[in-house]
C-alpha atoms as one frame of an Amber mdcrd trajectory, in Angstrom:
protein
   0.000   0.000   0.000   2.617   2.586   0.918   4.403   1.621  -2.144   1.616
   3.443  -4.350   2.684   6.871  -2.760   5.853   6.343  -4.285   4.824   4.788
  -7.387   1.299   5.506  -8.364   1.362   2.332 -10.238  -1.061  -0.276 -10.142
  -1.739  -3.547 -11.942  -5.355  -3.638 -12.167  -5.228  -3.885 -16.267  -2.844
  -6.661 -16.175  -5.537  -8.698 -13.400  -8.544  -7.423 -15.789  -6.409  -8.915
 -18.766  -5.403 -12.036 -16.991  -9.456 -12.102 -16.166 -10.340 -12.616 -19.871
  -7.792 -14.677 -20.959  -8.798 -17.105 -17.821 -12.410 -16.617 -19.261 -11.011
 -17.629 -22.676  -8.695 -20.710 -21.492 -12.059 -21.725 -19.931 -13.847 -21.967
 -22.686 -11.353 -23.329 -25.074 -11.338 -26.976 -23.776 -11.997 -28.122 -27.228
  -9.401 -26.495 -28.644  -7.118 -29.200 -29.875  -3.624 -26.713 -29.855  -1.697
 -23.945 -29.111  -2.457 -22.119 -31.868  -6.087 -22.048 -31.419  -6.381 -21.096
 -27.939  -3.526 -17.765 -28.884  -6.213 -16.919 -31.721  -8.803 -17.048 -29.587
  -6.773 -14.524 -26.849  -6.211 -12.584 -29.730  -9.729 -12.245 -31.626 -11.173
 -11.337 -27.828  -8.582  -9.114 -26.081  -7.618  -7.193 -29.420 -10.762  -5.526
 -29.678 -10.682  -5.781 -33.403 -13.456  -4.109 -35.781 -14.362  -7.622 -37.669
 -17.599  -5.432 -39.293 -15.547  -4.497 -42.004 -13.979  -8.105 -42.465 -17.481
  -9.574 -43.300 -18.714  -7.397 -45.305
């Protein structure tokens, strides 16, 4: 705590980010390798505009 004062520093985006990809290894049981389960961090923590992909 007193460590803040001195470095107002805190790692509450790396926990939040840690959060989804915990969510993600959850629900990638299926996933038979590596590859898919980095694709599937990437596609939901990179926030990416796939609207223009599809269309």
């Amino acid at each position: 705590l007193l460590a803040y004062f001195d470095h107002p520093y805190t790692n509450a985006i790396l926990e939040g980010l840690n959060s989804v990809i915990q969510n993600v290894k959850t629900r990638a049981r299926g996933f038979k390798n590596m590859g898919y389960f980095s694709t599937m961090i990437y596609l939901t923590c990179g926030k990416l505009d796939l609207s223009t992909v599809t269309t």
